[in-house]
Backbone bond lengths (Angstrom), bond angles and torsions (degrees), N, CA, C in turn:
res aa  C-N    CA-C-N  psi(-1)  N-CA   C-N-CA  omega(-1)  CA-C   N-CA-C  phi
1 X - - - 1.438 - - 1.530 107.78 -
2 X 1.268 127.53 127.90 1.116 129.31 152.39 1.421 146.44 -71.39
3 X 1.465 150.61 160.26 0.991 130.90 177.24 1.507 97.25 -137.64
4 X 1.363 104.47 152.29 1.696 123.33 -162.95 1.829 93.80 -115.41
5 X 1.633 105.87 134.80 1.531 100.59 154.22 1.637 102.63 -129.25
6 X 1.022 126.30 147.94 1.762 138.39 158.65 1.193 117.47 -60.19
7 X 1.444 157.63 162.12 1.225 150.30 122.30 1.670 116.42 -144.40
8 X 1.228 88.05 130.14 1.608 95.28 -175.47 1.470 103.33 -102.05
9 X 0.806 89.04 130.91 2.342 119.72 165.42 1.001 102.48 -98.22
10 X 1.348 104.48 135.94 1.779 122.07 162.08 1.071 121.05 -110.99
11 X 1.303 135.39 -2.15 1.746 153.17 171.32 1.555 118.21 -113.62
12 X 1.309 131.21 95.45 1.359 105.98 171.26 1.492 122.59 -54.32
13 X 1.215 104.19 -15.20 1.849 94.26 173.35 1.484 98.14 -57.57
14 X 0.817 131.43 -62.84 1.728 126.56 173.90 0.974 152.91 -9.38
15 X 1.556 102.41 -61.82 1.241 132.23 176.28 1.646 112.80 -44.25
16 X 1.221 133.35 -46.92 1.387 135.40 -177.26 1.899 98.06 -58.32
17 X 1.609 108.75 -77.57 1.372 102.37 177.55 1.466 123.61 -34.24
18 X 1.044 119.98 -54.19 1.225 115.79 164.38 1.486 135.24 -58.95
19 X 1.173 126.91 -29.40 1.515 124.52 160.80 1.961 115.97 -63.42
20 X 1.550 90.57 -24.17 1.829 99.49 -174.18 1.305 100.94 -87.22
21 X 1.307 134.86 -36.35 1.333 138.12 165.06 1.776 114.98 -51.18
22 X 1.366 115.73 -39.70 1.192 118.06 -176.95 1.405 120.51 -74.15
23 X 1.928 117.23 -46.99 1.195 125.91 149.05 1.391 127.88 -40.66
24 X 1.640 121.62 -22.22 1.298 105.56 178.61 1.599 93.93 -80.79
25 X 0.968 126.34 -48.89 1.596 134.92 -171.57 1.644 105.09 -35.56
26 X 1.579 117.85 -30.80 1.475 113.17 -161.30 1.733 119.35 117.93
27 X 1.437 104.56 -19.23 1.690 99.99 151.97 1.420 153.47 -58.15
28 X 1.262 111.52 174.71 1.577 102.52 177.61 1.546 96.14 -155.84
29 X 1.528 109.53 118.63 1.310 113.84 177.77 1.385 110.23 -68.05
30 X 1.348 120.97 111.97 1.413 124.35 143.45 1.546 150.02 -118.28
31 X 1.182 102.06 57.87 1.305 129.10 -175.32 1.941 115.37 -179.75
32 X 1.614 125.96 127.31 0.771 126.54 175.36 1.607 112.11 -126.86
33 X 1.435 141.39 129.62 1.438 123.06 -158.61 1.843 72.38 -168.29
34 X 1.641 82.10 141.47 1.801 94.85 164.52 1.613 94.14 -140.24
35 X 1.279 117.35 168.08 1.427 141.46 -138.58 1.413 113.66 -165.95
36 X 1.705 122.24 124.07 1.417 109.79 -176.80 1.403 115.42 -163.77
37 X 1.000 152.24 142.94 1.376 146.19 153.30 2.122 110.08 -128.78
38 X 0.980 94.92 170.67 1.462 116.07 142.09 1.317 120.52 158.82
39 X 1.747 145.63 -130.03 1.081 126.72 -122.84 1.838 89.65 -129.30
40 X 1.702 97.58 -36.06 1.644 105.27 -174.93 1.468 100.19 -165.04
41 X 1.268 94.92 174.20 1.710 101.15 -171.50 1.568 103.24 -43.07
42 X 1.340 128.88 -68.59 1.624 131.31 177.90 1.404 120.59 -18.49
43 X 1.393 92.53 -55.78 1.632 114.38 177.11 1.372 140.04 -74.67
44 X 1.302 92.29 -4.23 2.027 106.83 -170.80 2.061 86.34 -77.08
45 X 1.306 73.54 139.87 2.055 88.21 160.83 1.417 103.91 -141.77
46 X 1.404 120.17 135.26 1.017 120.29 172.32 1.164 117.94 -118.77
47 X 0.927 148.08 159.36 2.228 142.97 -135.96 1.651 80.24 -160.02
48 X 1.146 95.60 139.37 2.025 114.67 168.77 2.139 88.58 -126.35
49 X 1.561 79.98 141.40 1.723 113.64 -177.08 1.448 93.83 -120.25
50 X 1.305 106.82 119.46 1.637 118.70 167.71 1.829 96.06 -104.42
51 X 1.178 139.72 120.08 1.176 129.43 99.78 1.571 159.73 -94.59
52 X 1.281 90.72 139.02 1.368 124.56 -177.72 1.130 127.32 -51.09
53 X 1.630 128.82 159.66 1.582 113.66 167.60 1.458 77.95 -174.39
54 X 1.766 96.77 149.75 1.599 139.59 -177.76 1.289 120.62 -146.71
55 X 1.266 106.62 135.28 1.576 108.99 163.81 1.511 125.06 -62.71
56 X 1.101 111.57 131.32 1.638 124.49 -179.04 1.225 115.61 -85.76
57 X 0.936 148.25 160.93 1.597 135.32 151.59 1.373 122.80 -94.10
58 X 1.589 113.18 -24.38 1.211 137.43 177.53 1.573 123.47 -59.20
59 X 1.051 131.42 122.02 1.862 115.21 -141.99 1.910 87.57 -123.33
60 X 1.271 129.45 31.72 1.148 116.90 161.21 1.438 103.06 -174.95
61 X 1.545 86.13 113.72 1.745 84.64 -172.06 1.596 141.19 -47.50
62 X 1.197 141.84 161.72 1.310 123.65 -162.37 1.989 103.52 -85.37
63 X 0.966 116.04 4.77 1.356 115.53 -168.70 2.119 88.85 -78.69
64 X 1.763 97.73 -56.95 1.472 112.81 -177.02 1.598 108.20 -54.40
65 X 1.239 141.86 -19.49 1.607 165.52 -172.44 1.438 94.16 -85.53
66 X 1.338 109.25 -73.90 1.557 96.71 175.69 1.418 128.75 -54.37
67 X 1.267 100.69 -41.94 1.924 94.00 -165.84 1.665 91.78 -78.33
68 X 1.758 143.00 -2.65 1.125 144.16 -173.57 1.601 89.85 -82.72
69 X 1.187 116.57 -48.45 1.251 110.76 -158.83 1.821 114.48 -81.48
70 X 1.562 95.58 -22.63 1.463 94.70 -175.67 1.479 97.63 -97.21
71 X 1.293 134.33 25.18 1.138 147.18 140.51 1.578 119.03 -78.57
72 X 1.420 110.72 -45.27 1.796 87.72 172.90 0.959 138.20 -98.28
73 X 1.594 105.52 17.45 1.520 136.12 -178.31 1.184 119.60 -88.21
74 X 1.662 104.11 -32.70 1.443 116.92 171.55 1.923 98.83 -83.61
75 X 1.102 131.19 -62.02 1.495 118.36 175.26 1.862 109.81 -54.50
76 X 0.400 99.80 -32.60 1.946 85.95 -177.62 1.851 84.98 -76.18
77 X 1.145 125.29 -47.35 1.651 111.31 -169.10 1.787 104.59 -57.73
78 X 1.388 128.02 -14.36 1.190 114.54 -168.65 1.289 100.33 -121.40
């Protein structure tokens, strides 16, 4: 199972430190996307989105854990 994190940058000077910071942690960038609007040249900002991805060890996600569990909570209640 994998697990996904988001992170948004607001500096491309950044963006490098921050992908090397994440790799030491145990990541692997897979996904790079930047994003921007505004009113006029002055005003444009553009934001870079790194996502991430890692191996889990955990072999069923916790979403499937919950609805397992609030499944035998409801049969033992009846």
């Amino acid at each position: 199972m994998k697990e996904w994190a988001c992170v948004q940058v607001k500096h491309h000077n950044d963006v490098g430190e921050t992908i090397e910071e994440w790799q030491k942690k145990g990541w692997r960038l897979h996904t790079y996307q930047t994003a921007g609007m505004g009113a006029g040249p002055m005003a444009y900002n553009v934001y870079h989105y790194l996502l991430f991805e890692r191996e889990n060890d955990k072999k069923t996600p916790s979403s499937a854990e919950a609805a397992a569990a609030t499944a035998a909570a409801a049969a033992a209640a009846t």
